[in-house]
TORPA-4810 file (N, C-alpha, C, O; in nm, 3 decimals):
<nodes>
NODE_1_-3.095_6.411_-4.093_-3.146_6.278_-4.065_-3.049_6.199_-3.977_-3.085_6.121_-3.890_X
NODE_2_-2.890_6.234_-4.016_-2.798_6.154_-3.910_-2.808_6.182_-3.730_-2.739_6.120_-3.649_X
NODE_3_-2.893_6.269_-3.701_-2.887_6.310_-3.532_-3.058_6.316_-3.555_-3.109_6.423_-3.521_X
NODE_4_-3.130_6.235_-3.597_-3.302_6.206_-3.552_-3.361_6.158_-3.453_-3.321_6.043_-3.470_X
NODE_5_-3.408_6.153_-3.387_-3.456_6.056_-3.242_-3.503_5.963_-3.304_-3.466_5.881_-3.220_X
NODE_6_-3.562_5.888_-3.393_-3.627_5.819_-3.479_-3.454_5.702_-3.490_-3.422_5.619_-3.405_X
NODE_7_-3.374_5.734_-3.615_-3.282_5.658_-3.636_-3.207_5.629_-3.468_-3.172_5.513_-3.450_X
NODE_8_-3.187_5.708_-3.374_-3.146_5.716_-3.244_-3.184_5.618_-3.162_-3.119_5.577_-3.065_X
NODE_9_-3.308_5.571_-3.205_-3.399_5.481_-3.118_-3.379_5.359_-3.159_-3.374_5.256_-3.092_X
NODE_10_-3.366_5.378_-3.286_-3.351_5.230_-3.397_-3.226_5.151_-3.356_-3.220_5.029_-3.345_X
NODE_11_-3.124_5.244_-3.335_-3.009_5.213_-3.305_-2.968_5.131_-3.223_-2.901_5.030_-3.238_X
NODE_12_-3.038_5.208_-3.081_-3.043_5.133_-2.939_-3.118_5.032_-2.943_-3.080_4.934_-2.879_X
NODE_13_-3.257_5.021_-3.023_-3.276_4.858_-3.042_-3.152_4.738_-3.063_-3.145_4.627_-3.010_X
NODE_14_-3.075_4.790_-3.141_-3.001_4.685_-3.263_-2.881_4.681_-3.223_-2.823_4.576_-3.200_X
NODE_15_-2.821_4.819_-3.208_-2.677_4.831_-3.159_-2.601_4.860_-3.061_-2.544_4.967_-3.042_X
NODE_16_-2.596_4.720_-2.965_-2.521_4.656_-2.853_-2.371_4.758_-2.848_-2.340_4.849_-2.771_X
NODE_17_-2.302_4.700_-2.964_-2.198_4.802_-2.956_-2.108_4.909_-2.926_-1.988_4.923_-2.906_X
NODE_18_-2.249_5.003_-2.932_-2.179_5.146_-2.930_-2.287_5.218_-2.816_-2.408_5.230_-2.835_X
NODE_19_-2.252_5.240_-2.758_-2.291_5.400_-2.633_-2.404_5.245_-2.522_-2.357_5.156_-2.451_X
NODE_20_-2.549_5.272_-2.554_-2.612_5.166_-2.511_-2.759_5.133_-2.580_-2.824_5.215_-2.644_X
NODE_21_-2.790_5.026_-2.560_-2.914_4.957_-2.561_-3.072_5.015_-2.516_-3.078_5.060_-2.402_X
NODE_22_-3.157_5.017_-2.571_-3.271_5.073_-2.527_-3.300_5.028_-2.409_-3.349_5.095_-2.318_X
NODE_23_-3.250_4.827_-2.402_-3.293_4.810_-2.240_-3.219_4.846_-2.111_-3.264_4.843_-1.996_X
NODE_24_-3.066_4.888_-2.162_-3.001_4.923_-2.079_-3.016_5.078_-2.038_-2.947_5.128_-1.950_X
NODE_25_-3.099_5.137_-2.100_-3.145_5.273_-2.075_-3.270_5.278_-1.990_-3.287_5.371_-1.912_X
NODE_26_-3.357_5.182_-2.003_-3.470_5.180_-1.924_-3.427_5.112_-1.803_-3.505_5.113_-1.708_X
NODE_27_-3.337_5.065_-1.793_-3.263_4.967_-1.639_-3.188_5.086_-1.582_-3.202_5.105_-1.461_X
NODE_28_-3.119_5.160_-1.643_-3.018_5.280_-1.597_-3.124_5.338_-1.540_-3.126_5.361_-1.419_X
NODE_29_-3.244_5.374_-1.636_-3.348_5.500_-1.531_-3.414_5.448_-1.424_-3.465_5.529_-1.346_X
NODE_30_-3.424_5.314_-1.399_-3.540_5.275_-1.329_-3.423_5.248_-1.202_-3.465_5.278_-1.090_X
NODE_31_-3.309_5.206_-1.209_-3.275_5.118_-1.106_-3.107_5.186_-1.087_-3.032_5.146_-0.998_X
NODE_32_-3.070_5.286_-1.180_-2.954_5.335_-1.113_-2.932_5.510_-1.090_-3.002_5.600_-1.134_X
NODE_33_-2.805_5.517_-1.001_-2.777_5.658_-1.002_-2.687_5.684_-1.067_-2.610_5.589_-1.074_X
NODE_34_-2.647_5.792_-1.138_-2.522_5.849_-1.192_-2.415_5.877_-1.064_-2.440_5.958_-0.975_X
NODE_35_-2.328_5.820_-1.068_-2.169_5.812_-0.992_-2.118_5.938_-1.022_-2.094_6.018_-0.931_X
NODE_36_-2.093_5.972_-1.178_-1.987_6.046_-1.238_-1.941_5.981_-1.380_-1.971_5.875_-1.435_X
NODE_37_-1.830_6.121_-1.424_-1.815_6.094_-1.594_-1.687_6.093_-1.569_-1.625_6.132_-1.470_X
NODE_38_-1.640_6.029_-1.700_-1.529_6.059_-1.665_-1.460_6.148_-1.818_-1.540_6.204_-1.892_X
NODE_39_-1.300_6.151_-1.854_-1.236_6.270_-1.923_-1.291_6.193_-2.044_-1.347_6.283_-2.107_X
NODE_40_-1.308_6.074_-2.117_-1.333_6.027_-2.222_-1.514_6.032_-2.252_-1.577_6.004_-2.354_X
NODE_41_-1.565_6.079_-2.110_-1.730_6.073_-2.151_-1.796_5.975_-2.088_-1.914_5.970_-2.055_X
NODE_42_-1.711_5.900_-2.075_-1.789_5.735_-2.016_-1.854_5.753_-1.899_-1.796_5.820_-1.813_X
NODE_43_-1.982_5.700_-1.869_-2.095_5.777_-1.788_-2.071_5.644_-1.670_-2.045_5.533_-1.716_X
NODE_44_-2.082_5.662_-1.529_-2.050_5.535_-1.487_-2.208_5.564_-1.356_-2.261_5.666_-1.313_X
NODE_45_-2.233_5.411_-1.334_-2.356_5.456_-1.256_-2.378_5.313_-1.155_-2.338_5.203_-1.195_X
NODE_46_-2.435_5.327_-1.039_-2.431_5.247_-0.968_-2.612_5.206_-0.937_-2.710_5.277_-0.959_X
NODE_47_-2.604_5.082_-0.886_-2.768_5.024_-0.817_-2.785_5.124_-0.734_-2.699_5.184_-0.669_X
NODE_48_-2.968_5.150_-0.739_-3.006_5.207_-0.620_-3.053_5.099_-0.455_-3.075_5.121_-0.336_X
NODE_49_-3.048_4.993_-0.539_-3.050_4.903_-0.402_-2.938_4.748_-0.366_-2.907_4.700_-0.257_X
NODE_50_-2.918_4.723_-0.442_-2.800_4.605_-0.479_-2.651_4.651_-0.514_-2.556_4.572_-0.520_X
NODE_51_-2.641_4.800_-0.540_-2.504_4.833_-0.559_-2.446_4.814_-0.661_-2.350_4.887_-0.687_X
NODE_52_-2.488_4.701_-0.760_-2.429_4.697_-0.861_-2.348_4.851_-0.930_-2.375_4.969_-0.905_X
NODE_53_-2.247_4.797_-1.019_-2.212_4.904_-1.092_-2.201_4.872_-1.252_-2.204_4.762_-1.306_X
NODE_54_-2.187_4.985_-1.303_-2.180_4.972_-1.464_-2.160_5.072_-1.521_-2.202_5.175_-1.469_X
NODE_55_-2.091_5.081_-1.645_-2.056_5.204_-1.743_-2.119_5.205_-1.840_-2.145_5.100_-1.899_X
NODE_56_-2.168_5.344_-1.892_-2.215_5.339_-2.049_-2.136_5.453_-2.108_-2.125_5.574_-2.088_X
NODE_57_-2.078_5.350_-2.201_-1.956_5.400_-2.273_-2.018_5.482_-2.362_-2.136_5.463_-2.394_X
NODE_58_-1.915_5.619_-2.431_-1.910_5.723_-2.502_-1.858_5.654_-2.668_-1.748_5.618_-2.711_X
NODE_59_-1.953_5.658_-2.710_-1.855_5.554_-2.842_-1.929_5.378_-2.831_-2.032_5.325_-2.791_X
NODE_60_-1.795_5.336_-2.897_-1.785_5.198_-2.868_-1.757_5.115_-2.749_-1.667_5.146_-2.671_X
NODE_61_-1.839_5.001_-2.731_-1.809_4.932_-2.613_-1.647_4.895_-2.635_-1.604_4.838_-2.736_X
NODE_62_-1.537_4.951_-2.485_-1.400_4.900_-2.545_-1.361_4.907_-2.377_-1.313_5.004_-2.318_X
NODE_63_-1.389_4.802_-2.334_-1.311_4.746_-2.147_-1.214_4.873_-2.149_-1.230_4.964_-2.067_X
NODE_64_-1.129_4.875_-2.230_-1.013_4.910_-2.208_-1.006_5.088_-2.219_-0.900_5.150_-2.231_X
NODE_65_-1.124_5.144_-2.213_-1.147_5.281_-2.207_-1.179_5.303_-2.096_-1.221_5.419_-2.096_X
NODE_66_-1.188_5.255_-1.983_-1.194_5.298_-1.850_-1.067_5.350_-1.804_-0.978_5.267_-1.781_X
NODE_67_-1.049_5.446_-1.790_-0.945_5.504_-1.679_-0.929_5.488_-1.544_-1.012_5.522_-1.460_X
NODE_68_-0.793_5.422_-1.515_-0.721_5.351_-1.375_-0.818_5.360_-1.224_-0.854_5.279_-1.139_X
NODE_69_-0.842_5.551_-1.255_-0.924_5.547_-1.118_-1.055_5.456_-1.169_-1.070_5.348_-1.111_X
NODE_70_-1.112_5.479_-1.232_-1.255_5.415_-1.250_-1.246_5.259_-1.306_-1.347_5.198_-1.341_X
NODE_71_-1.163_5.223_-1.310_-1.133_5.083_-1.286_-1.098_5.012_-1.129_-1.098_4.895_-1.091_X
NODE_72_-1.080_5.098_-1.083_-1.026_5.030_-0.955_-1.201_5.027_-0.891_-1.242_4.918_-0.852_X
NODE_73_-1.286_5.138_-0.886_-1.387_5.181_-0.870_-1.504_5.035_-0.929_-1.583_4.967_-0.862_X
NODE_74_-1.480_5.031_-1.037_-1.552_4.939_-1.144_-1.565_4.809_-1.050_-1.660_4.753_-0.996_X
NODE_75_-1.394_4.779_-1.057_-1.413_4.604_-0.982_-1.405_4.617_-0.828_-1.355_4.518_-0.774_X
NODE_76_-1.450_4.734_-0.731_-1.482_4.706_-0.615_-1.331_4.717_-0.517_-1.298_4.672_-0.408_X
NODE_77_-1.269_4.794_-0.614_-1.106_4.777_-0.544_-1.134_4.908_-0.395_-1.050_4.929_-0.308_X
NODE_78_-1.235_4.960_-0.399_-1.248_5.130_-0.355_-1.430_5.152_-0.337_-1.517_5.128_-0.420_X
NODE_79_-1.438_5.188_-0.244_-1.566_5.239_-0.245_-1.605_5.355_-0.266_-1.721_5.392_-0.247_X
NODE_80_-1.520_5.423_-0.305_-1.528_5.541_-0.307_-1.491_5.613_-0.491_-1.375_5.629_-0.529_X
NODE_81_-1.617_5.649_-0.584_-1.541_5.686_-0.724_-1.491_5.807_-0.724_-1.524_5.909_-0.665_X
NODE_82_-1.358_5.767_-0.840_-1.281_5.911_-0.854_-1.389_6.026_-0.869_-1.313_6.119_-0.894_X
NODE_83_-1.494_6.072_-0.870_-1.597_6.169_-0.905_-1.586_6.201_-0.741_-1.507_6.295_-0.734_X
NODE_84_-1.610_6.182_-0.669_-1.622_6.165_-0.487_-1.449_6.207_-0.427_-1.445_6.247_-0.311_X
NODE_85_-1.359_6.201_-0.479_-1.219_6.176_-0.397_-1.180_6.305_-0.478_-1.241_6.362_-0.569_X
NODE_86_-1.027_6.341_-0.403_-0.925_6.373_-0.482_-0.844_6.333_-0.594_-0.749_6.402_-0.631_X
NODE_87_-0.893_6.174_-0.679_-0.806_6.146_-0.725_-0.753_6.219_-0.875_-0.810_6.274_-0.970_X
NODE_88_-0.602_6.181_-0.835_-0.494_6.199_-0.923_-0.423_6.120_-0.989_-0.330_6.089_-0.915_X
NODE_89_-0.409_6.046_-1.129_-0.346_5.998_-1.186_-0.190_5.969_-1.177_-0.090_6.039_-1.165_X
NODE_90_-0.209_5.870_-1.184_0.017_5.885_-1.145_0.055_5.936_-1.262_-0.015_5.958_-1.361_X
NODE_91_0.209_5.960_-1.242_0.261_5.988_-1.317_0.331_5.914_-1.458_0.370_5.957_-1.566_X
NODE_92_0.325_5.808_-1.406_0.368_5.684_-1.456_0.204_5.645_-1.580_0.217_5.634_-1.701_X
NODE_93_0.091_5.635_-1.519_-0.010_5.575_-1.589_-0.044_5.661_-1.747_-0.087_5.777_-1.749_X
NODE_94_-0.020_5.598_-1.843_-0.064_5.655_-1.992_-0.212_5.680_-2.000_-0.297_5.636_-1.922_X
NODE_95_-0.237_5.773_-2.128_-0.365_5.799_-2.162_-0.415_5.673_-2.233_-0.333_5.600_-2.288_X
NODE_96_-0.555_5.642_-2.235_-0.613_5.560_-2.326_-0.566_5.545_-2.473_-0.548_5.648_-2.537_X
NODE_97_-0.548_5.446_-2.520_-0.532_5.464_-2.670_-0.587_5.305_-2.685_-0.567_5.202_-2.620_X
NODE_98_-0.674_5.344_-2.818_-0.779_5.201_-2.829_-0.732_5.086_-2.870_-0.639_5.119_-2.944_X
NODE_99_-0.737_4.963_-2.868_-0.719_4.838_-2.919_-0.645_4.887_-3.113_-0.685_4.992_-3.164_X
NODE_100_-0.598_4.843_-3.150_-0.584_4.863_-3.287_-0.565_4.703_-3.345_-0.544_4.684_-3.465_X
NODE_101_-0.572_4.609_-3.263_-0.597_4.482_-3.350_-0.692_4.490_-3.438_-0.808_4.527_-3.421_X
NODE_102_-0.635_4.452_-3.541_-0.744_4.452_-3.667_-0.723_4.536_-3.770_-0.760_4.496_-3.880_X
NODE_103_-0.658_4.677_-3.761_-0.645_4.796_-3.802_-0.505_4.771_-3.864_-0.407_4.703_-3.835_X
NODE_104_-0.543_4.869_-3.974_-0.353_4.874_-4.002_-0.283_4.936_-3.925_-0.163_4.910_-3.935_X
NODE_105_-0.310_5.009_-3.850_-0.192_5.078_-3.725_-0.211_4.951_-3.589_-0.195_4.976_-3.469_X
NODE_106_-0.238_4.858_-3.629_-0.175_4.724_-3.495_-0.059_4.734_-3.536_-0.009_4.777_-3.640_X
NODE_107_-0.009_4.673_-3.411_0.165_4.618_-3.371_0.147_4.521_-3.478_0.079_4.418_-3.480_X
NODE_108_0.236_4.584_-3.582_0.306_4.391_-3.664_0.456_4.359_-3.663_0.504_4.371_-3.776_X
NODE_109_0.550_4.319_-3.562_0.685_4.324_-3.529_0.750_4.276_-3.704_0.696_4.253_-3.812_X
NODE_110_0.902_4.279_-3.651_0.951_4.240_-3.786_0.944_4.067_-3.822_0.982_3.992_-3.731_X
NODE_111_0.908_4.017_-3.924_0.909_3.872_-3.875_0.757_3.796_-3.920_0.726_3.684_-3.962_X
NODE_112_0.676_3.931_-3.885_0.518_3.877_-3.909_0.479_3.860_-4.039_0.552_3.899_-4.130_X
NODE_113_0.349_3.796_-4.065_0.366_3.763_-4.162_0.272_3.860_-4.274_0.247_3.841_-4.393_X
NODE_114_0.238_3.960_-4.191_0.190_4.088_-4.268_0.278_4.205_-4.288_0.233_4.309_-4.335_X
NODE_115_0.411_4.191_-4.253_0.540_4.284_-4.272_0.611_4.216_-4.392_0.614_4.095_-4.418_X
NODE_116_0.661_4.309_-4.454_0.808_4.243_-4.529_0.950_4.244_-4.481_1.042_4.202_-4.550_X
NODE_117_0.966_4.302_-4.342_1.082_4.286_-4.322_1.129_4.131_-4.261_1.037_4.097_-4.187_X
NODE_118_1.214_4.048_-4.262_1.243_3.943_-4.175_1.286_3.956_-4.032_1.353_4.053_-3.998_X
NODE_119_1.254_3.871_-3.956_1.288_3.841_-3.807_1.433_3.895_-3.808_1.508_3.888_-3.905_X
NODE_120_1.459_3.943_-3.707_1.639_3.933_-3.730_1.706_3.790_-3.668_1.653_3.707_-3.595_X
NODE_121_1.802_3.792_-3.710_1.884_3.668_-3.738_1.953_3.625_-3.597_2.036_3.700_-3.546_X
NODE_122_1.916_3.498_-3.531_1.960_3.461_-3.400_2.136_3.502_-3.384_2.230_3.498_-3.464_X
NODE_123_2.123_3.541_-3.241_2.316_3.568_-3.210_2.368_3.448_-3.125_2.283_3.373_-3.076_X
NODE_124_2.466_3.430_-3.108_2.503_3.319_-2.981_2.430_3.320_-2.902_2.382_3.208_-2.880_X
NODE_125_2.376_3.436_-2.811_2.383_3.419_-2.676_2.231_3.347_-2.652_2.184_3.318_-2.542_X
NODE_126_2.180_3.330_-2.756_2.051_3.225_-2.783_2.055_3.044_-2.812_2.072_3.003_-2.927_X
NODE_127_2.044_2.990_-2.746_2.009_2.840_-2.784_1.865_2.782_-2.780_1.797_2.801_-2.680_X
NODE_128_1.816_2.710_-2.889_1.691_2.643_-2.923_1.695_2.559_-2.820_1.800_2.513_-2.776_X
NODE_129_1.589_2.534_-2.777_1.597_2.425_-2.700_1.582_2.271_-2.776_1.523_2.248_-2.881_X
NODE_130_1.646_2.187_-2.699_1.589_2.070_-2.786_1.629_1.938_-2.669_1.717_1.929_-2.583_X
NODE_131_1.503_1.832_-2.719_1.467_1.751_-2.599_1.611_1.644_-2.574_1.621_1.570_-2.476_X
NODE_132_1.701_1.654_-2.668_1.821_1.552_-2.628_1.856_1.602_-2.521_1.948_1.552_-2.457_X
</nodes>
């Protein structure tokens, strides 16, 4: 019952969220082309007459799962998508890793107020500011 076309359909009514929308599936068929995928799945597709572009994410809707080339691609930096070019990732650019605000594996430095450790303790070479 968890992989039904039935619950599948229900989904895309209701849930904005994750992968896409029933209307964004009937707009994808009617009015765009497939560009290319990329290593995480994310399906990216452009207007057949206005150019627009857009992604339908693999998962959850998360900005931040686009990869560098297909971001540059996304906001018009390039006319050309990494699916079309040679591109190559620098060496320098990291893999995706998702938002974790919210999650217990977010950043909580020392100091916060969901840690028990304390801030560490100011040294000289620090002064508060103050308006005198």
């Amino acid at each position: 019952m968890a992989n039904s076309g039935f619950k599948q359909f229900v989904f895309e009514i209701f849930g904005w969220w994750n992968k896409q929308t029933l209307s964004t599936r009937i707009f994808t068929a009617l009015r765009g082309v497939k560009v290319g995928e990329d290593e995480l799945g994310n399906v990216y597709y452009q207007g057949k007459k206005d150019g627009r572009r857009w992604v339908v994410y693999n998962g959850a809707a998360d900005a931040s799962a686009i990869p560098a080339g297909w971001h540059g691609w996304m906001h018009k930096r390039t006319d050309v998508p990494p699916s079309k070019s040679d591109y190559k990732a620098r060496d320098w650019e990291k893999p995706h890793l998702p938002n974790m605000t919210g999650t217990a594996q977010a950043y909580r430095p020392d100091g916060s107020i969901l840690t028990p450790q304390s801030r560490p303790r100011v040294t000289g070479d620090y002064d508060a500011w103050s308006p005198e």
